[in-house]
C-alpha positions as CSV (number, residue, x, y, z in Angstrom):
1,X,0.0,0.0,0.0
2,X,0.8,3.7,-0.6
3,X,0.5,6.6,1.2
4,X,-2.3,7.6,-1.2
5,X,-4.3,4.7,-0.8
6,X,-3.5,4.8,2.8
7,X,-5.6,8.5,3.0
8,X,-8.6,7.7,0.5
9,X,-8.7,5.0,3.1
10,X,-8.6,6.6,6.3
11,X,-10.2,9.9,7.8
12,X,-8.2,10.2,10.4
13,X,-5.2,8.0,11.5
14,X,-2.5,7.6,14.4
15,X,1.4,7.5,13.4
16,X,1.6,4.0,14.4
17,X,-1.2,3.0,12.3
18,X,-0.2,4.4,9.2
19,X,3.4,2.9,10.0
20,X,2.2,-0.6,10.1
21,X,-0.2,0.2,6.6
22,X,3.0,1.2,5.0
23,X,5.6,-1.7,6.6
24,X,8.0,0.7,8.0
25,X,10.3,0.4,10.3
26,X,10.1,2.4,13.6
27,X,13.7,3.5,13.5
28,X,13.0,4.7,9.7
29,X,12.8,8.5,9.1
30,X,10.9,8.0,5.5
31,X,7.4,7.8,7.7
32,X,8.0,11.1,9.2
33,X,9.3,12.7,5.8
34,X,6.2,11.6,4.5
35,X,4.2,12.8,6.6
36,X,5.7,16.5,6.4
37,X,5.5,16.2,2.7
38,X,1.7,15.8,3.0
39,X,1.3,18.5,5.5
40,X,2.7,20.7,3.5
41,X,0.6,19.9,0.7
42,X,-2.2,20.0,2.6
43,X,-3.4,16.3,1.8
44,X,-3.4,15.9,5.7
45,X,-3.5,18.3,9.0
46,X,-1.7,17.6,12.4
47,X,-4.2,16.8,15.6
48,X,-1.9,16.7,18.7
49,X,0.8,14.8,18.1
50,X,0.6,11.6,16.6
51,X,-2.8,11.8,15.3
52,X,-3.7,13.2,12.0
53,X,-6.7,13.8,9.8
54,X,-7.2,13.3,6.2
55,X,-8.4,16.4,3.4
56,X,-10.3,15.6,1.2
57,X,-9.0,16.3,-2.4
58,X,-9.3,20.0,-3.6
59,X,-10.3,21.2,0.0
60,X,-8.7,23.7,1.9
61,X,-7.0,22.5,5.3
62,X,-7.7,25.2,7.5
63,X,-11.2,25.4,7.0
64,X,-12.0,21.5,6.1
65,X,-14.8,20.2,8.7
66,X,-13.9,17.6,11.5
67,X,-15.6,15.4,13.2
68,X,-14.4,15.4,17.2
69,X,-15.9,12.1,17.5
70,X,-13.9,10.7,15.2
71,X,-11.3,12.8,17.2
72,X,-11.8,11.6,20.8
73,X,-12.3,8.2,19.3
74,X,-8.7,7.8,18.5
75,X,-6.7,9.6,21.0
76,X,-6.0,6.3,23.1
77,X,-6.1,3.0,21.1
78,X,-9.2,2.1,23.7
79,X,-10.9,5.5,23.7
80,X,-14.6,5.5,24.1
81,X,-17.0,8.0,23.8
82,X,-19.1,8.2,27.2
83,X,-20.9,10.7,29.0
84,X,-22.4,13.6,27.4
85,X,-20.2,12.9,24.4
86,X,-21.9,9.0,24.3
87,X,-25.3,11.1,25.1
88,X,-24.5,13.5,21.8
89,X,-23.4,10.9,19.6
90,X,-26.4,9.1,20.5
91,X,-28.5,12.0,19.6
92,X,-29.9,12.7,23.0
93,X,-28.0,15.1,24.5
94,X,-30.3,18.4,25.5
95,X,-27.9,21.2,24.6
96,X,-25.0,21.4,21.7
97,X,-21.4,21.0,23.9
98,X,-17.6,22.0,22.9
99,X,-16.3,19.3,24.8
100,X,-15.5,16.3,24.3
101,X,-15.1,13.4,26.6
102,X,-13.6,10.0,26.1
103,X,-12.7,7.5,28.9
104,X,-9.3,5.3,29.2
105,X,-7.9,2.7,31.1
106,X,-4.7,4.3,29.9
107,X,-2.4,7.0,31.4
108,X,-4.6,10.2,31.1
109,X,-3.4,12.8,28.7
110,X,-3.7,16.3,29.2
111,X,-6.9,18.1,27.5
112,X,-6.4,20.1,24.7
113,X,-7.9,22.4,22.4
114,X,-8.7,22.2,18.9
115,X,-10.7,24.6,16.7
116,X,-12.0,25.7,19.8
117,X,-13.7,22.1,20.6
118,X,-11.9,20.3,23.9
119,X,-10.9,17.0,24.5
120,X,-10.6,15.4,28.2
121,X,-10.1,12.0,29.1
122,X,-11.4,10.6,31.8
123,X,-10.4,7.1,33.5
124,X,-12.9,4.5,33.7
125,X,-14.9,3.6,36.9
126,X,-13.1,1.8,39.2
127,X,-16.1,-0.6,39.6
128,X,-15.7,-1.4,35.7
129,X,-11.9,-2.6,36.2
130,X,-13.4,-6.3,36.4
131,X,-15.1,-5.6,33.5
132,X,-13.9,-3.1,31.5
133,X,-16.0,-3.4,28.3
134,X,-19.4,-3.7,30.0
135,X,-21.6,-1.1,28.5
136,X,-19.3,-0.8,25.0
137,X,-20.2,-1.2,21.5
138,X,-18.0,-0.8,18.5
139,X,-20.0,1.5,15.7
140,X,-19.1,1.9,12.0
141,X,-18.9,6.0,11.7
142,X,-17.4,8.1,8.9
143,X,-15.8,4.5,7.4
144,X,-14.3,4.6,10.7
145,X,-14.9,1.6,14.1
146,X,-15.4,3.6,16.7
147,X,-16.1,2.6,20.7
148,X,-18.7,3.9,22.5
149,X,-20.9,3.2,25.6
150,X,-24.0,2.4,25.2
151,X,-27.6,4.2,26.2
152,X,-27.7,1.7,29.2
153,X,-24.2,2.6,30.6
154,X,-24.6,6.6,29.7
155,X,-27.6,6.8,31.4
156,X,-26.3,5.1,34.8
157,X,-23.1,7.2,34.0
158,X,-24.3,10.2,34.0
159,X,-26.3,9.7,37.4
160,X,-23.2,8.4,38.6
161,X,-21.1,11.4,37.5
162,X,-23.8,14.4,36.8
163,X,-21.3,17.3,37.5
164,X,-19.7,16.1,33.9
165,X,-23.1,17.5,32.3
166,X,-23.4,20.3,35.1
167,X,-27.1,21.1,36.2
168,X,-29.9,18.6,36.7
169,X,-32.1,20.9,34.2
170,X,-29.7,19.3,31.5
171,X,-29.5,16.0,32.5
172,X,-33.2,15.5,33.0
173,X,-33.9,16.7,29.9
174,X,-31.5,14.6,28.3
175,X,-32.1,11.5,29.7
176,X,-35.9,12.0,29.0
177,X,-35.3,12.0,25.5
178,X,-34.4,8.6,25.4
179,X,-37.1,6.5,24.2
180,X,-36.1,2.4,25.6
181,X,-33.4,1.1,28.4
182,X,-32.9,-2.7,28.4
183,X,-33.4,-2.4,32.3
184,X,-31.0,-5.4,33.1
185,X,-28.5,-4.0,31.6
186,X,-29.3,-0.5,33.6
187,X,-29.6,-2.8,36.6
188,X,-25.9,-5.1,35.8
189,X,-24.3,-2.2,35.0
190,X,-25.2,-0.1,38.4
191,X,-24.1,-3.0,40.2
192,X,-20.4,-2.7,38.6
193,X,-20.3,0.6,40.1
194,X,-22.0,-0.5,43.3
195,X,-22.4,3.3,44.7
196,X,-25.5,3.6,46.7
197,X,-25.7,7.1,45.7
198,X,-26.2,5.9,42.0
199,X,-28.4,3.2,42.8
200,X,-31.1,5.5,44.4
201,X,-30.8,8.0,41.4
202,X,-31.1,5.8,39.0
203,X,-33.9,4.3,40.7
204,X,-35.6,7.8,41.4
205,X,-35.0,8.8,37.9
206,X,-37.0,5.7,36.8
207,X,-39.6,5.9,38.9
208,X,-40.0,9.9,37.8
209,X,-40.6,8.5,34.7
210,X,-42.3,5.4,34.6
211,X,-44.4,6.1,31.1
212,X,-41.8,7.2,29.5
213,X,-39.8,3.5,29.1
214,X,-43.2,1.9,30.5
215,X,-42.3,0.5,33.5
216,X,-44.7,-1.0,36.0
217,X,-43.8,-1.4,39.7
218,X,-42.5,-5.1,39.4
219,X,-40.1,-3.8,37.1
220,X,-38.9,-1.5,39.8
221,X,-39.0,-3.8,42.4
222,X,-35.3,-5.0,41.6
223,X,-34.4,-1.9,42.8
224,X,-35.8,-2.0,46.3
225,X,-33.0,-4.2,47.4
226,X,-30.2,-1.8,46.5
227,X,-31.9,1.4,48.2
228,X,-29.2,2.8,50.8
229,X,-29.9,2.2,54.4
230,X,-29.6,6.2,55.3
231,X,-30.7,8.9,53.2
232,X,-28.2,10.3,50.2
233,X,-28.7,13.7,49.3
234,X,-29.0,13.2,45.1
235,X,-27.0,16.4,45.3
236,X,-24.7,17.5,47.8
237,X,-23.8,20.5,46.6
238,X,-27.7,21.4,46.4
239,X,-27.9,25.2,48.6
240,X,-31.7,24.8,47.9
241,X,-34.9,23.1,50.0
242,X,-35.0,19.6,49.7
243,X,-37.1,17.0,50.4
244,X,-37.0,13.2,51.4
245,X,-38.1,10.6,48.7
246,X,-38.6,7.7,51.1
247,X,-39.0,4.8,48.6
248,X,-35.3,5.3,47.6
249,X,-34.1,7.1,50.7
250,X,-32.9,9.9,48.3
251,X,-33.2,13.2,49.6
252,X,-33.9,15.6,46.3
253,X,-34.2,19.5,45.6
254,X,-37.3,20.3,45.9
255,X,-36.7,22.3,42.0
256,X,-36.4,19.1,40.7
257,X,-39.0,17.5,41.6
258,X,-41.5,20.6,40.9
259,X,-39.7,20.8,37.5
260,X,-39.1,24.6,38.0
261,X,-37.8,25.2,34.5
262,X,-41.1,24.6,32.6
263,X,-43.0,26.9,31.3
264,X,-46.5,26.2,33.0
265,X,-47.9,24.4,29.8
266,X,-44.8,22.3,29.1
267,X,-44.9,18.8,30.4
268,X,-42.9,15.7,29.6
């Protein structure tokens, strides 16, 4: 193979990769001649180091699209789109972001910035270490295989971590918008994690919104046995009045649960 076939071939490729496409050695400085060559000519433009994204003929680099999933996607060999980004790529997120998150078993790299969209890795959940592709599926997107947690694992993520969305106005809106959880899978993967704070949001969340994946109260019932002896507060941070939601011991801002950011017409 060539270098030319190489980039009709690939969108967006890692040194190593293109190395090994080509059969050269590591040692060899042809790769990284060839790689200048092509940056100059703007066949190609420079990520971060390392990573590199493919022009399409007769374009011009510095204002050719990109795709930051396809980004994100490749900035570890295991990266995986989770979190909001999963949510996004998904097509469920509430509000457009311009950051992107991926999560790693691997030495964390710093963020960075490009084209004014970020990039943050994030290490996996300790309670996933056991199991650490629970919750993944491998896409085809942009010609490209891509990793990426699934809705079941977003959606316990998220409730797991919400300060990586921000406010609870955005997550509930977001994770309304999904139409079908396989429950077992919400259920299996909660237990990974095995935090009772999680537990009793996710249950809570559920329960909010029975209709929505048409849940009756047997289906909930597998949740009874993982609600936390004492109360959590579903925020900690919360400055605001709360109030007690026995069922799941979860003690919740009262702004939530009243839905104080709907117009008085809107309803879900």
């Amino acid at each position: 193979m060539n270098m030319e076939t190489f980039l009709a071939h690939n969108q967006i490729f890692t040194t190593e990769e293109v190395r090994a496409a080509l059969g050269m050695e590591k040692s060899s400085s042809t790769l990284d001649n060839l790689l200048a060559y092509h940056l100059r000519q703007g066949h190609i433009i420079r990520i971060r180091k390392g990573l590199y994204y493919t022009i399409s003929k007769g374009a011009e680099a510095k204002t050719h699209p990109i795709d930051p999933y396809l980004i994100a996607s490749k900035i570890t060999a295991d990266a995986t789109l989770a979190y909001h980004t999963s949510l996004s790529f998904h097509g469920k997120l509430h509000s457009l972001r311009t950051d992107f998150i991926y999560v790693t078993q691997r030495k964390l790299k710093p963020p960075f910035i490009f084209r004014n969209i970020a990039f943050k890795s994030i290490s996996i959940p300790k309670g996933t270490l056991v199991s650490p592709d629970f919750g993944i599926e491998i896409v085809d997107y942009q010609g490209c295989k891509i990793r990426v947690t699934t809705l079941e694992r977003t959606f316990v993520d998220i409730l797991d971590r919400p300060a990586l969305i921000g406010n609870w106005e955005e997550i509930w809106r977001s994770l309304e918008s999904i139409e079908y959880l396989n429950l077992q899978q919400v259920l299996a993967y909660a237990k990974l994690l095995n935090n009772a704070t999680t537990y009793a949001r996710v249950a809570f969340f559920l329960d909010q919104h029975r209709e929505i994946f048409s849940l009756s109260e047997n289906d909930l019932v597998a949740f009874d046995s993982f609600v936390p002896k004492g109360a959590h507060y579903l925020d900690l941070h919360n400055k605001e009045s709360n109030q007690l939601v026995a069922r799941w011991n979860l003690i919740v801002p009262k702004s939530l649960l009243q839905r104080t950011w709907e117009e008085p017409h809107e309803t879900f």
